[in-house]
C-alpha positions as CSV (number, residue, x, y, z in Angstrom):
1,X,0.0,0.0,0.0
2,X,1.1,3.6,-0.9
3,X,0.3,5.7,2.5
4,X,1.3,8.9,-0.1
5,X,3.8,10.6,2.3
6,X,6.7,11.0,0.0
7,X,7.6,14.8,0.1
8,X,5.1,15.4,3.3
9,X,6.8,17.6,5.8
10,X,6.0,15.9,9.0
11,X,7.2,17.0,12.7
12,X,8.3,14.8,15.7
13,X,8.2,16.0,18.8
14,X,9.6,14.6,21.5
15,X,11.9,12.8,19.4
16,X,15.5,12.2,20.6
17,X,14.4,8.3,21.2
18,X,12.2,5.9,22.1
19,X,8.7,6.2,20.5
20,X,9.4,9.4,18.9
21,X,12.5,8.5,17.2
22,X,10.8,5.2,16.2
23,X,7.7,7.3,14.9
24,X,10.6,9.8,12.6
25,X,11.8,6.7,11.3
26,X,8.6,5.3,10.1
27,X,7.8,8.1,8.5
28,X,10.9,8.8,7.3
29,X,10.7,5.5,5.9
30,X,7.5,6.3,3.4
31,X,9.5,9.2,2.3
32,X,8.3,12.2,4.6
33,X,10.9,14.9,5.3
34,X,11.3,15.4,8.7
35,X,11.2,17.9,11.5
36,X,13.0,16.4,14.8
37,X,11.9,18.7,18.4
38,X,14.3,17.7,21.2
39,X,16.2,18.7,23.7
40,X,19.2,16.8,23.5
41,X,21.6,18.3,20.4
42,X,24.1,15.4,20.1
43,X,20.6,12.8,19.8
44,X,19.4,14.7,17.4
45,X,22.4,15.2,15.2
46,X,22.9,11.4,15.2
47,X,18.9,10.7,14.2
48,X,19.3,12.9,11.6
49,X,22.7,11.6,10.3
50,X,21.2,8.0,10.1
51,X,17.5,9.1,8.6
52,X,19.4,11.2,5.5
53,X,21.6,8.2,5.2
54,X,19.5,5.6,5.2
55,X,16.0,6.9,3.7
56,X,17.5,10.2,1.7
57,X,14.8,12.8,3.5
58,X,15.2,16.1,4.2
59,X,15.9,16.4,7.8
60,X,15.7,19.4,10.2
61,X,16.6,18.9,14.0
62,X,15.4,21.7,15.9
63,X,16.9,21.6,19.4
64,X,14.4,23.0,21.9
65,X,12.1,22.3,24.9
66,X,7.9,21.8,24.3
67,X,7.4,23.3,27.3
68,X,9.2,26.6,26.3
69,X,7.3,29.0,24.1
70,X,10.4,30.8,22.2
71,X,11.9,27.5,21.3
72,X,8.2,26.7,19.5
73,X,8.6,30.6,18.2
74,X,11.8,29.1,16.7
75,X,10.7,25.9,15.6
76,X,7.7,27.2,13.2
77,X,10.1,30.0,11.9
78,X,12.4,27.1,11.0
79,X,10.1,24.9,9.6
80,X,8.5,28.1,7.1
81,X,11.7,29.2,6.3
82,X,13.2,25.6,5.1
83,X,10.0,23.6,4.2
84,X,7.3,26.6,3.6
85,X,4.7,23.4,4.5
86,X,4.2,21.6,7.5
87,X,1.3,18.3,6.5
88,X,2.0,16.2,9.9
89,X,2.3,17.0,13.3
90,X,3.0,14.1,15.8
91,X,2.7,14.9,19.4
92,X,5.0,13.0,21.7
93,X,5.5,14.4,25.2
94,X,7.7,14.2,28.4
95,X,7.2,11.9,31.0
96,X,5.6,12.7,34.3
97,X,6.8,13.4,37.5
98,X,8.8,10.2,39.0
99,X,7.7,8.2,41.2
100,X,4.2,7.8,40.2
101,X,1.9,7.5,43.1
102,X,-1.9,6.5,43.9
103,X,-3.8,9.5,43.1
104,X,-4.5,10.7,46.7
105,X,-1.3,10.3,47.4
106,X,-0.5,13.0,44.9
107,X,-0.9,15.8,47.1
108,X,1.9,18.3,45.8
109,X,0.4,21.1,43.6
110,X,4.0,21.3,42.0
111,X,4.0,17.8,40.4
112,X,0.3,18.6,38.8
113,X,1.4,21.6,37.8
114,X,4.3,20.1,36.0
115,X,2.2,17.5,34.6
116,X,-0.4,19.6,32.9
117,X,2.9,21.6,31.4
118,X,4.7,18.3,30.1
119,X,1.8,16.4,28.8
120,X,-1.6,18.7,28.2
121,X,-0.8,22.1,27.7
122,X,2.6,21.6,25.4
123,X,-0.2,19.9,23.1
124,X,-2.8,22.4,23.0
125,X,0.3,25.3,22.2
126,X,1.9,23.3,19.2
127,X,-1.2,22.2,17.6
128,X,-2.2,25.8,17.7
129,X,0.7,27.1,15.8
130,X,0.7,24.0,13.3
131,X,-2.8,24.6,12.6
132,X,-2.5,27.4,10.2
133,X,0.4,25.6,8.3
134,X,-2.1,22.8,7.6
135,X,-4.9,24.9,6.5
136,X,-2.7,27.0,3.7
137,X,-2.6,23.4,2.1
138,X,-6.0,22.0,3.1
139,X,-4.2,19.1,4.0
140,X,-2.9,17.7,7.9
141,X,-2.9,15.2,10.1
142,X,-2.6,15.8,13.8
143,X,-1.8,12.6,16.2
144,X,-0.9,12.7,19.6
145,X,0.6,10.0,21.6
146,X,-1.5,9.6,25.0
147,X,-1.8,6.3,27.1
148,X,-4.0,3.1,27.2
149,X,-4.3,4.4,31.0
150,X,-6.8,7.2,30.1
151,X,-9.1,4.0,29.2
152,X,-8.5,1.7,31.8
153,X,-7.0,3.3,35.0
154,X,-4.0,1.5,36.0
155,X,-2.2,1.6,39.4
156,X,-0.3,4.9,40.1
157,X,-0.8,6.4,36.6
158,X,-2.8,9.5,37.9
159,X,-0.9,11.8,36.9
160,X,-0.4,10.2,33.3
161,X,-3.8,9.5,32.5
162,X,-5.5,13.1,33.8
163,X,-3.6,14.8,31.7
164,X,-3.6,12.5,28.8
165,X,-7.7,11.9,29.1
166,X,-7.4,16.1,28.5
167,X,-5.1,15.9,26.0
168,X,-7.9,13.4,24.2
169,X,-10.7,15.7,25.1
170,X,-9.0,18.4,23.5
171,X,-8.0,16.3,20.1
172,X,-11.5,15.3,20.0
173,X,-13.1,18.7,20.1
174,X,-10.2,20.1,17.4
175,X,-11.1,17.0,15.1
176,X,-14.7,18.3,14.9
177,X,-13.6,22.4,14.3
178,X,-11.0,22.1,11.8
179,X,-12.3,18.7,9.4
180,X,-13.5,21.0,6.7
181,X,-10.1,22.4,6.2
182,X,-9.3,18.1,5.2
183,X,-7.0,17.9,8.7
184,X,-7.6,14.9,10.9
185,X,-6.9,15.0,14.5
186,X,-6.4,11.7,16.1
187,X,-4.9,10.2,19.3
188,X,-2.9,6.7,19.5
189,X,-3.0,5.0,23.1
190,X,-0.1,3.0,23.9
191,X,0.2,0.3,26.9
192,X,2.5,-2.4,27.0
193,X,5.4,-1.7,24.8
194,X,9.1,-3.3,25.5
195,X,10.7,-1.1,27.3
196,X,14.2,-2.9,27.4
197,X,15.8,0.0,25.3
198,X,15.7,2.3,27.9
199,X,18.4,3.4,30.3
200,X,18.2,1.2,33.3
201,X,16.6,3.5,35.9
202,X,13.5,3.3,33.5
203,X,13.3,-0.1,32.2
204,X,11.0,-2.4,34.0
205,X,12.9,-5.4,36.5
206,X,12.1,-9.0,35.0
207,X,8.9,-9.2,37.3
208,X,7.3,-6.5,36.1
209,X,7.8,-7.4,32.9
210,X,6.5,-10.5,33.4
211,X,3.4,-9.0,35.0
212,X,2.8,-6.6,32.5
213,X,3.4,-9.6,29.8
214,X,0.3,-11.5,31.4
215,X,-1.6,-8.1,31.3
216,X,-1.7,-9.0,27.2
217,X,-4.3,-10.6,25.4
218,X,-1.5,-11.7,23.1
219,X,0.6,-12.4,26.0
220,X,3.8,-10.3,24.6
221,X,5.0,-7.1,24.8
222,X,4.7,-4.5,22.0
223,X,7.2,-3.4,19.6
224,X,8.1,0.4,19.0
225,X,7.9,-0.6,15.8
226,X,4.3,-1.7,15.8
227,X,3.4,1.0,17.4
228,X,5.0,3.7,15.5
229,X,3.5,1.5,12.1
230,X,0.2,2.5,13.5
231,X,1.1,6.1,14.2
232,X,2.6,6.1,10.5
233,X,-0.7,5.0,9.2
234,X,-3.0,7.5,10.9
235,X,-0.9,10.4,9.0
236,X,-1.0,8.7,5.4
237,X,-3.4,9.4,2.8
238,X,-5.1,6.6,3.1
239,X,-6.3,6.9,6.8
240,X,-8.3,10.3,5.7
241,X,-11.5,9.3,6.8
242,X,-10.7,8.9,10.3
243,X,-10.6,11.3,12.4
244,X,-11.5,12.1,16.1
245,X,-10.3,8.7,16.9
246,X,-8.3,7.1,20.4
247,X,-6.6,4.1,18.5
248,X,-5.8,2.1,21.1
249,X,-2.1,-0.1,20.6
250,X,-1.9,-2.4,24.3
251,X,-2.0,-5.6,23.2
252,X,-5.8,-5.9,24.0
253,X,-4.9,-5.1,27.7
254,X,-7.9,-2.8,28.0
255,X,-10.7,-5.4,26.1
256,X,-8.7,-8.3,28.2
257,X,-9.6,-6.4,31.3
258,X,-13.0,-5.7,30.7
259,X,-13.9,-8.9,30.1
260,X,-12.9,-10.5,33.3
C-alpha cells in the first residue's frame, strides 16, 4: 500500500528516542521529510545523520524544549523558512513526574502543575501554531501519543492519565472544528510496549515485565515498531476518513480487562 507521504513535511516531537524517534523513522521510511523537536543536540544530530543516510529525506533537528514558548517561536520560523509546508504533526510528550503515586497520594500542587505543562498544555500550544500551516494546504494530520491508562486506569498512573484523558478531550473537540479544512486529528494509546531499550533507571525489572506480559491478550510485549507502524498510518493518505479517533495499541490489555 502507498500511504502517499513522499515529500510530506512531517514534525516529531519529542523525538530524541524511544517512541518518537521510532515514529521519525517510520515516516521517514514512506518518504516524509522530517522535522525532529528535542532537547538533546548530540541525539538529534545522530537521528538525523542516520535518517538522510538511510532513507535520503530532508531532515531538520530543531533543538528546543515543548514546554518553552520561544523554542516553539523558533521551531515554526524554521520549519516556514526551510520547508514553507508543514502536513504532519506528531505529538510526543515528556514523561511525568517520578515516582508515580496512587492518586491521593498526589498531594503536591508542584507535580500537577508540572504534569499539565509536560503532557496537556505543550499539546494544545503546538497544535495551535501547526494549525495554520495545515490549513494553507487544506491538508494535515494531527496525532498525539497519550496512554492506554486514560481508558482503563492502571495503578499509580494519575498523573499520566489526567492529563492525557485532557489531551484526548481536547483532540476530540479540534477533530470536529478544523475537518473542513481536510485535517484529521487523532490520538494513539499505547500500553504495554518493551521497554528494554531504555536506560536502566526506566526499564521495567524482570517481574514486572513478566506481569505486565500476562496483562496482554497476546501475552507479549509491544514493539516500538508496531506502534510507530500505527502512528505512521493514521498520518497517510489513506487513513483520511478517520478522524477524532483514540486508537488504542496495548496488546488488547484494556478489552482483556473488561472482560474478566
Amino acid at each position: 500500500m502507498d500511504l502517499g507521504l513522499s515529500g510530506k513535511v512531517a514534525l516529531v516531537t519529542a523525538s530524541s528516542g524511544g517512541i518518537g524517534m521510532s515514529v521519525a523513522k517510520s515516516l521517514a521510511r514512506e518518504g516524509a521529510d522530517i522535522v525532529l523537536l528535542a532537547r538533546s543536540s548530540d541525539k538529534l544530530q545522530q537521528l538525523a545523520t542516520l535518517l538522510r543516510e538511510e532513507y535520503h529525506v530532508r531532515v531538520m533537528p530543531v533543538v528546543g524544549s515543548m514546554l518553552e514558548p520561544a523554542d516553539h517561536d523558533r521551531l515554526f520560523s524554521s520549519i516556514e523558512s526551510e520547508f514553507g509546508r508543514l502536513d504532519i504533526a506528531v505529538l510526543n510528550t515528556g514523561r511525568p513526574p517520578s515516582p508515580l503515586r496512587d492518586a491521593l497520594a498526589e498531594a503536591d500542587g508542584s507535580r500537577w502543575q508540572q504534569s499539565y505543562e509536560t503532557l496537556l498544555a505543550c499539546i494544545i500550544a503546538i497544535t495551535q501554531r501547526a494549525y495554520p500551516l495545515m490549513v494553507a494546504n487544506k491538508w494535515g494530520r494531527m496525532i498525539a501519543l497519550t496512554s492506554a491508562s486514560v481508558h482503563l486506569p492502571m495503578p499509580h498512573h494519575a498523573l499520566s492519565s489526567v492529563f492525557r484523558a485532557g489531551v484526548e478531550a481536547y483532540m476530540r473537540h479540534l477533530s470536529s472544528e478544523i475537518g473542513a479544512a481536510g485535517i484529521t486529528v487523532n490520538c494513539v494509546a499505547p500500553a504495554l510496549i518493551d521497554s528494554s531499550h531504555r536506560e536502566a533507571t526506566l526499564s521495567y525489572s524482570a517481574e514486572q515485565t513478566a506481569k505486565r506480559t500476562a496483562m496482554s491478550a497476546l501475552k507479549r510485549l509491544g514493539t516500538h515498531e508496531e506502534l510507530a507502524s500505527v502512528v505512521t498510518f493514521l498520518a497517510s493518505v489513506p487513513a483520511g476518513f478517520v478522524t477524532g479517533e483514540s486508537l488504542r495499541v496495548d496488546g488488547g490489555m484494556v478489552t482483556a480487562a473488561l472482560h474478566h
